[in-house]
N, C-alpha and C positions, 0 to 999 in steps of 0.2 A: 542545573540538573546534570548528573553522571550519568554517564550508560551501563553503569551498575547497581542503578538504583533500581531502573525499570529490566534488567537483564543483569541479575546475578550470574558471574563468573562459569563459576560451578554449573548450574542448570542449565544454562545456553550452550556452555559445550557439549553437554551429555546430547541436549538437541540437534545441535550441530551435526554428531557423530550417528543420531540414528538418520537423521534425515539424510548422509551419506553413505550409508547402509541400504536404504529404501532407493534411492540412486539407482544400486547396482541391483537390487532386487525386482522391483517394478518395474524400469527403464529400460536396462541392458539389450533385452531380447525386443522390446516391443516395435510395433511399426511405426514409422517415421515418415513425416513428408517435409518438404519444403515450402517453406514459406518465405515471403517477403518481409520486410520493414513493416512493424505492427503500426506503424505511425503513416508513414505516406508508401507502403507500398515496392519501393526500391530491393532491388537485390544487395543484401550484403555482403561485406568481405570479412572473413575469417580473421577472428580474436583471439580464443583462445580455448583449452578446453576444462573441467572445470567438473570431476565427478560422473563422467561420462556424455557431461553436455556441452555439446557445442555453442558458443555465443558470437555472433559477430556485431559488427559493426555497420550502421548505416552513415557512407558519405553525406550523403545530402540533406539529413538532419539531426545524425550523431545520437541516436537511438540504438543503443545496445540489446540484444535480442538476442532469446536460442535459435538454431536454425541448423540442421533439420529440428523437427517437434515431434516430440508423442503423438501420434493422435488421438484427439479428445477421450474418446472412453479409457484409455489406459490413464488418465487421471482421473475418472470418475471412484474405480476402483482403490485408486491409490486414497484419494482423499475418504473415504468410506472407512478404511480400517488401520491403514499403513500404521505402524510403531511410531512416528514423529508427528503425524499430525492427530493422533489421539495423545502424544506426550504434550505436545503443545495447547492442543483442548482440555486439557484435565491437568496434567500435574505444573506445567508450568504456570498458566492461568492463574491456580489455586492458590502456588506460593510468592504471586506476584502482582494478585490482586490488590492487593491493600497501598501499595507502592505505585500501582499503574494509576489506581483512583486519583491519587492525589498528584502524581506527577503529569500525567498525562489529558485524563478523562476528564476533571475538574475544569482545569485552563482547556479545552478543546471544546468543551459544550459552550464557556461564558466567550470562545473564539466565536463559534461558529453564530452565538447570538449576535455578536458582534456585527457579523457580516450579513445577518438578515437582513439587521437596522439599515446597513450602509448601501444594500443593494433592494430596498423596495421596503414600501413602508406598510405592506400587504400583513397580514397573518398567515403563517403558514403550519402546516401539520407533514412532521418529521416522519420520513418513512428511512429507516437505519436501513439500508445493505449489507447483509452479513453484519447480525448484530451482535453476533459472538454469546459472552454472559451477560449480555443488555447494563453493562457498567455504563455505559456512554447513555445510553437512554435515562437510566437511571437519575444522572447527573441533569440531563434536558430538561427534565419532567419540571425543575423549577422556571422553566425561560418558556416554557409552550405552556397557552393555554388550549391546549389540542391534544388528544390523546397520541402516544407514538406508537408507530406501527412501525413492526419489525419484519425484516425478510431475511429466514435464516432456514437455508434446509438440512442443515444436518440433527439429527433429531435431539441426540443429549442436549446438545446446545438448546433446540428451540424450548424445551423442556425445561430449561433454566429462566427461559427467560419467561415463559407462563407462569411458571409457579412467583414469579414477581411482579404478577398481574397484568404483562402487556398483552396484546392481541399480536399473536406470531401467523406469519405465512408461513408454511414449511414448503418451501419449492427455493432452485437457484432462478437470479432474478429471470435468465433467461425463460424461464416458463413463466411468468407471474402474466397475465395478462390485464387489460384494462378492466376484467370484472372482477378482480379479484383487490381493489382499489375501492376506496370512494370517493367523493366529489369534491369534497376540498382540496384550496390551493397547496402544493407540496414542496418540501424540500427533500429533495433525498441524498442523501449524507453515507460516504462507505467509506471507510479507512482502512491503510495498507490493503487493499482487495488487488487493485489495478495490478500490479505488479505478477499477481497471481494465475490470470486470467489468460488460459488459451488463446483466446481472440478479442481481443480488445472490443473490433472493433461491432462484432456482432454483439455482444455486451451494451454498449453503449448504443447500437440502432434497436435491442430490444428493448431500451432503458426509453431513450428516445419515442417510440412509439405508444408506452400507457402512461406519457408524460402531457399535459395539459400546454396548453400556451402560457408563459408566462411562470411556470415550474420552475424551479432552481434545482441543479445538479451541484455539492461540493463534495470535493474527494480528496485525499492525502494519497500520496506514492511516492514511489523512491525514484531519484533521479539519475540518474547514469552519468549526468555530470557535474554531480557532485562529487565535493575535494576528495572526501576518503576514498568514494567510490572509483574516482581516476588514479589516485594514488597509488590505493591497492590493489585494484584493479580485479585478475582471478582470487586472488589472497584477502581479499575483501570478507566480511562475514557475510555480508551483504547482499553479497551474488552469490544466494544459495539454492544450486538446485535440489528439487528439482520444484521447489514452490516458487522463485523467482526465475521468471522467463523473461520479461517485460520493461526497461529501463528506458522513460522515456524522459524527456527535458523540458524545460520552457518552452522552448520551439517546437518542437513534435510535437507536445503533445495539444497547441494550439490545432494544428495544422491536422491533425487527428480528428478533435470535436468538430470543427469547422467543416470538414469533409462530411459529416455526418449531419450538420444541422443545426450544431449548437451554436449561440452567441459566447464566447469565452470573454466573461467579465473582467477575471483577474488570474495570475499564475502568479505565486510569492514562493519564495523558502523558506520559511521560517523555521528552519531545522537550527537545534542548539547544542548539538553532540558532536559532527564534524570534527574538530580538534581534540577530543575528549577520546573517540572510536583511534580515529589516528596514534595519539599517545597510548590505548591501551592494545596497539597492534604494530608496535615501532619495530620491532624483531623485523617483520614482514616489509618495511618502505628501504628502499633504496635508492631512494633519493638523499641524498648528503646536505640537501639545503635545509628539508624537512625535517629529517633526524636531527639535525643542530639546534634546529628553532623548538624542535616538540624538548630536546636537554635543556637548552638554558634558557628560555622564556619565561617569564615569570607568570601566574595565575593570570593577573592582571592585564599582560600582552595577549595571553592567550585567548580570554575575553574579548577583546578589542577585536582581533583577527574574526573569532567567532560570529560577530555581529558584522562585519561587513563584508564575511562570507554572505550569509543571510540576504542581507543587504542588497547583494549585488549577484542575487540569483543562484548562485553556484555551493548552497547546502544539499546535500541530498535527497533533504526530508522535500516535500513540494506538497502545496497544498492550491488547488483548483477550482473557481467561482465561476460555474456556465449559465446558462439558462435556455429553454425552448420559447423561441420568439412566439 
């Protein structure tokens, strides 16, 4: 897989540029506080700035973060109507649906069946976080014999996903409470969200509390220390605000769940673009080892390096297996 298959050239830039547009329009003037390390808490040191926002760095578990923050309602408003994140709900979506199904949603649903099998031999009934245009459910629907319940508050979207017969909550999960739920065993399943998310860790203790004993949590998020993501560092596409606040790692983001309550079954990377984002953003690296290797390496090497990025923790993409004991 390319990162042009699922992110045509063209369209992600235009994204890119209003979502830095919305930056300074949303952002600029609004209130700010200080926060800690979304992970374990620690005060960070200053990285770099990036669109008007600040990120630093946390020493003592290398969780990259904004800091200061908007505070919460100046994202409420932003994500409601902002130019980028209606271009990203609607037009990108649209022309990238057909390429996302197949590259991504297909092998992600027969993933995450995967990992039912390997972590309980229970039956579980799929509640999506932020189900977006319900492609990922879509795809589920073969591997559940359960109906999937979706939680999606933005209203086109939940609307999308109705009219393709699932049952939608329309709230963020922070409001969803235990009656709004039924009794069966659950997996609840959110991709690229984490990253997104004001406060991580209020998120997950509201997540945690209409969650049953014995529930599985799996999530996908980006890593902060992964290759490109170190590489490029501000110049990253990756570290985009003002939707990416959040870069948490293997390590963090154990020490995160765990703080909160959750058993963390497994952290992998299984990100397969890493080399791929790097060689289509070489202008930007200045590293001389890297620019050599991304010139004359052949597909073949390239591959190779690719996989035991992966391998050995350090892709960006991170995909997380917890559970409520």
């Amino acid at each position: 897989m390319n990162e042009s298959e699922i992110r045509p050239k063209k369209i992600f830039e235009e994204y890119l540029g209003l979502a830095k547009k919305d930056a300074k329009d949303y952002f600029f003037d609004s209130e700010k506080e200080e926060v800690g390390c979304p992970a374990c808490n620690q005060k960070g040191v200053y990285a770099f700035t990036k669109d008007y926002f600040e990120y630093c760095d946390c020493l003592n578990c290398w969780t990259l973060f904004v800091n200061p923050r908007p505070v919460a309602s100046s994202f409420n408003e932003y994500y409601k109507d902002s130019p980028s994140s209606v271009f990203w709900a609607t037009t990108f979506y649209k022309k990238t649906e057909s390429a996302r199904r197949e590259k991504i949603w297909k092998p992600k649903a027969k993933l995450i069946n995967q990992k039912l099998k390997q972590f309980s031999s229970h039956s579980f009934q799929i509640v999506d976080v932020g189900g977006g245009y319900g492609i990922f459910a879509e795809e589920m629907q073969q591997y559940s014999s359960k109906p999937i319940l979706i939680i999606e508050p933005a209203e086109h979207l939940a609307k999308v996903c109705e009219e393709k017969g699932f049952h939608v909550t329309k709230k963020f999960l922070e409001d969803v409470s235990i009656d709004d739920l039924n009794s069966n065993r659950k997996c609840f399943v959110s991709f690229e969200l984490f990253e997104h998310l004001h406060s991580p860790e209020l998120f997950l203790k509201n997540l945690f509390s209409i969650m049953n004993s014995g529930d599985l949590f799996i999530f996908t998020t980006l890593s902060g220390l992964g290759l490109d993501i170190q590489i490029l560092r501000e110049k990253s596409p990756s570290v985009s605000p003002p939707h990416h606040l959040n870069f948490l790692n293997p390590k963090s983001v154990q020490i995160l769940l765990e703080n909160v309550g959750f058993v963390c079954e497994e952290v992998s990377t299984p990100g397969k673009l890493d080399i791929d984002i790097l060689n289509n953003n070489i202008d930007q690296i200045e590293s001389s080892f890297w620019k050599n290797f991304l010139l004359t390496s052949s597909n073949d090497e390239k591959e190779k390096w690719q996989t035991l990025i992966s391998d050995s923790g350090r892709s960006s993409h991170m995909m997380i297996v917890c559970r409520k004991a």
